[in-house]
Backbone as a chain_set.jsonl record, in Angstrom:
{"seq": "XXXXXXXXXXXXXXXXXXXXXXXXXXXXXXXXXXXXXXXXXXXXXXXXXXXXXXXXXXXXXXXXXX", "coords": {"N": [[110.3, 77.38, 270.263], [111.166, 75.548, 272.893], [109.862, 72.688, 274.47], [110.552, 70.477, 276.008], [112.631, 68.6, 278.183], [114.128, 66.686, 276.397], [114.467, 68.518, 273.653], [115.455, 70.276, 274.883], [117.999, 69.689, 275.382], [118.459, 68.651, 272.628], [118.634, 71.586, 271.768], [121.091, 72.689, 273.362], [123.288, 70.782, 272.65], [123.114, 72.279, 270.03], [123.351, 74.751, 270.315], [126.311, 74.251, 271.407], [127.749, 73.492, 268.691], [126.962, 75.59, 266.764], [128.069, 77.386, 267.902], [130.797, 76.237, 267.925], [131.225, 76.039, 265.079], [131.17, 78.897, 264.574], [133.473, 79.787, 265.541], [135.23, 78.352, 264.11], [134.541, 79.544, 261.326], [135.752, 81.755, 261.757], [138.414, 81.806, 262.347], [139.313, 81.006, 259.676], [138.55, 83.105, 258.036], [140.43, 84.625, 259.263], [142.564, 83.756, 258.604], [142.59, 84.039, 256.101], [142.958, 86.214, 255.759], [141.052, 88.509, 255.621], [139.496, 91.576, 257.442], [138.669, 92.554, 260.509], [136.147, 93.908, 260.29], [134.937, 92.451, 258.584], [134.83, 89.868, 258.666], [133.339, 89.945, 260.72], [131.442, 91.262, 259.646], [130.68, 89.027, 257.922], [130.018, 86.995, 259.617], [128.21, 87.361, 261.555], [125.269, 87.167, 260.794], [124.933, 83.8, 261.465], [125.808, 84.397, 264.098], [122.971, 86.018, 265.042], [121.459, 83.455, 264.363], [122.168, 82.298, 266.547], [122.052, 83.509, 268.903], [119.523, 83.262, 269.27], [118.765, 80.374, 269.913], [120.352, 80.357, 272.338], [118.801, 82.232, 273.779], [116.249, 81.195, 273.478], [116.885, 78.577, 275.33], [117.488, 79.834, 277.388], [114.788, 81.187, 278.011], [113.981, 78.338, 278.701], [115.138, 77.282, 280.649], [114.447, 79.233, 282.756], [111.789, 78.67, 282.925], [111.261, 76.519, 283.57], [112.707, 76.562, 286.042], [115.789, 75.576, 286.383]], "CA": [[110.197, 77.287, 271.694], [111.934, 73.99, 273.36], [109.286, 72.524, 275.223], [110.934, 69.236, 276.761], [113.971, 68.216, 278.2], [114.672, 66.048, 275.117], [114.486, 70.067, 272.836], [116.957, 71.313, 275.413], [119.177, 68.492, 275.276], [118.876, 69.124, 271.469], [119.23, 73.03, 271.35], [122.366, 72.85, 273.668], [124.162, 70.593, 271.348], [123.091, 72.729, 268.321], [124.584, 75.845, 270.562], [127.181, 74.277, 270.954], [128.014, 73.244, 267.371], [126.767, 76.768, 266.465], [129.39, 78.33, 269.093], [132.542, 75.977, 267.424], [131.321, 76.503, 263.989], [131.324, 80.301, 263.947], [134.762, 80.358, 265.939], [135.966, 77.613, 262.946], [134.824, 80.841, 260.302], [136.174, 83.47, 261.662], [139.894, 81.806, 262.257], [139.933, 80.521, 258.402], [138.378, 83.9, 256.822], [141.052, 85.355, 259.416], [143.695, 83.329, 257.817], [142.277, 84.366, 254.46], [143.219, 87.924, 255.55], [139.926, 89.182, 255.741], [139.558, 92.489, 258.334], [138.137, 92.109, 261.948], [135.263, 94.199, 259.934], [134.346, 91.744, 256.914], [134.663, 88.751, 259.804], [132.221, 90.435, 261.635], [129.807, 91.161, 258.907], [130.073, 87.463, 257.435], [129.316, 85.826, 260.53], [126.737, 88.243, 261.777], [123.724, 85.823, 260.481], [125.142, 82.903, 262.37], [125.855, 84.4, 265.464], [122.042, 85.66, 265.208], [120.872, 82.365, 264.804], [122.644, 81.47, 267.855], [121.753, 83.955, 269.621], [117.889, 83.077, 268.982], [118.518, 79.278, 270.756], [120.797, 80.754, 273.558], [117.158, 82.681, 274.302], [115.455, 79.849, 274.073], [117.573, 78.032, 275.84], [117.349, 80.527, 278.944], [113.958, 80.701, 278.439], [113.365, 77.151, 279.176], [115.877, 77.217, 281.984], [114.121, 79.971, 283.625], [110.635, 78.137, 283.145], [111.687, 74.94, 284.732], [113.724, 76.596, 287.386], [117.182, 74.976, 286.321]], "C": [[110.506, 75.85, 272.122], [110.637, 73.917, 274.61], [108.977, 70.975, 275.875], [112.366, 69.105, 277.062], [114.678, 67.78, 277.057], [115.14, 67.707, 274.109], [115.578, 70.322, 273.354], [118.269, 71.078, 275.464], [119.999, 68.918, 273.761], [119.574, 70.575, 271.115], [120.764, 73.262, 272.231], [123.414, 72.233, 272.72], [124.072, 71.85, 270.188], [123.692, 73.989, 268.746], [125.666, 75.704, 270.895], [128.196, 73.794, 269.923], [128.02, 74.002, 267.1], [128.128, 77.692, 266.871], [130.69, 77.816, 268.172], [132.154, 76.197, 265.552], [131.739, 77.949, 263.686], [133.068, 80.392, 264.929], [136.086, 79.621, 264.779], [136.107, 78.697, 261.839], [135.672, 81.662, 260.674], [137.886, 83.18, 262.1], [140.067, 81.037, 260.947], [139.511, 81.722, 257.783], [139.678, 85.077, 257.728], [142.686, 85.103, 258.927], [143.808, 83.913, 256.851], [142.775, 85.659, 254.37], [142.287, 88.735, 255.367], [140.064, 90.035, 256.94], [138.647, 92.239, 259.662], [136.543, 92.784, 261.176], [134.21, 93.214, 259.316], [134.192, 90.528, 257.782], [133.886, 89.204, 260.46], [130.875, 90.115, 260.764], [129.618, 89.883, 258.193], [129.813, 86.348, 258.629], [128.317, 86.532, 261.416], [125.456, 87.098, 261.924], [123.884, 85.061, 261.474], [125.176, 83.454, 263.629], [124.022, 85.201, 265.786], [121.391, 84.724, 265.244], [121.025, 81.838, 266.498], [122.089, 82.172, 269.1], [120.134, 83.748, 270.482], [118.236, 81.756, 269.859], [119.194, 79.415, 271.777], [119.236, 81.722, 273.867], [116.596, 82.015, 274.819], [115.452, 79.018, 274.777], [117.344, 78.378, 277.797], [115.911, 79.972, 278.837], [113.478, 79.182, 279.276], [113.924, 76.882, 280.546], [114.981, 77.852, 283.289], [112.45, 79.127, 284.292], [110.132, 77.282, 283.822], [112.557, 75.12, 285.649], [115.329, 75.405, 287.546], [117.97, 76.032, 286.216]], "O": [[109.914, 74.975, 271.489], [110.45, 74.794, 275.453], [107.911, 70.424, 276.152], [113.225, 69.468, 276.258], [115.708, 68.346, 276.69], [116.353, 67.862, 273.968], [116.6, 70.574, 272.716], [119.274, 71.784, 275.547], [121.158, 69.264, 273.534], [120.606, 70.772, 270.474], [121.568, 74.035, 271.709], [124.245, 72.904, 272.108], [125.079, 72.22, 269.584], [124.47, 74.531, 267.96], [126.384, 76.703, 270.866], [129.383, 73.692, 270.233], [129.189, 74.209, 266.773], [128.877, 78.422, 266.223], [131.503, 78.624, 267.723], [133.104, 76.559, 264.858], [132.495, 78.232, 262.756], [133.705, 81.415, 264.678], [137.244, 79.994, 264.591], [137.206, 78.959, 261.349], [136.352, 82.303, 259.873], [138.628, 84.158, 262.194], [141.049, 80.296, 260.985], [140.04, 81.751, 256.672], [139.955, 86.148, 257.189], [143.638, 85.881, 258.884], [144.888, 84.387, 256.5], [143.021, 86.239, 253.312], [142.606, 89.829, 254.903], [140.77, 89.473, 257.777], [137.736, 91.443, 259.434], [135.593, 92.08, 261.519], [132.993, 93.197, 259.501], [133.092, 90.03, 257.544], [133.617, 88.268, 261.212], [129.9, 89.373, 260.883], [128.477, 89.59, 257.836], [129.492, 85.166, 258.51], [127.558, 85.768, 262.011], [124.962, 86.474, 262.864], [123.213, 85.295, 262.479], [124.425, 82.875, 264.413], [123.676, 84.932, 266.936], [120.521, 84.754, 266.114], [120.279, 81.252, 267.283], [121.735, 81.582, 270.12], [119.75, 83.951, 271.634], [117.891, 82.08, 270.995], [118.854, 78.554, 272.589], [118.728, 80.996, 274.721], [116.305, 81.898, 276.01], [114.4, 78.472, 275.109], [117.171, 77.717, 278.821], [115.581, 78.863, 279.255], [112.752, 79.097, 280.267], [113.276, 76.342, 281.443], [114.805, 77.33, 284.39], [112.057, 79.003, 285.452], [109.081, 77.159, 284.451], [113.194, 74.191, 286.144], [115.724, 74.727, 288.495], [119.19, 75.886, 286.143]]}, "num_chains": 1, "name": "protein.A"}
């Protein structure tokens, strides 16, 4: 739970590091010739993580009316 400006400051960077990392996988395992399937299911995890501090993220937005 991000519970300061400073957190939110942090979790936006880390979503968006999160955001250009998983778009960095999925155009080198699509180089690799891997199927829109197998790119799906190996970045799965990550884009749950991300999904978890885009939450959090709102949350805090919503909490502090930003």
């Amino acid at each position: 739970m991000i519970k300061n400006s400073t957190e939110y400051k942090i979790s936006l960077d880390r979503l968006d590091g999160q955001n250009q990392r998983i778009a960095d996988i999925q155009k080198k395992l699509a180089s690799d010739g891997l199927t829109p399937e197998e790119i799906k299911r190996a970045t799965d995890p990550l884009k749950t993580f991300t999904l978890q501090i885009q939450e959090e993220v709102e949350a805090y937005k919503k909490r502090e009316g930003l």
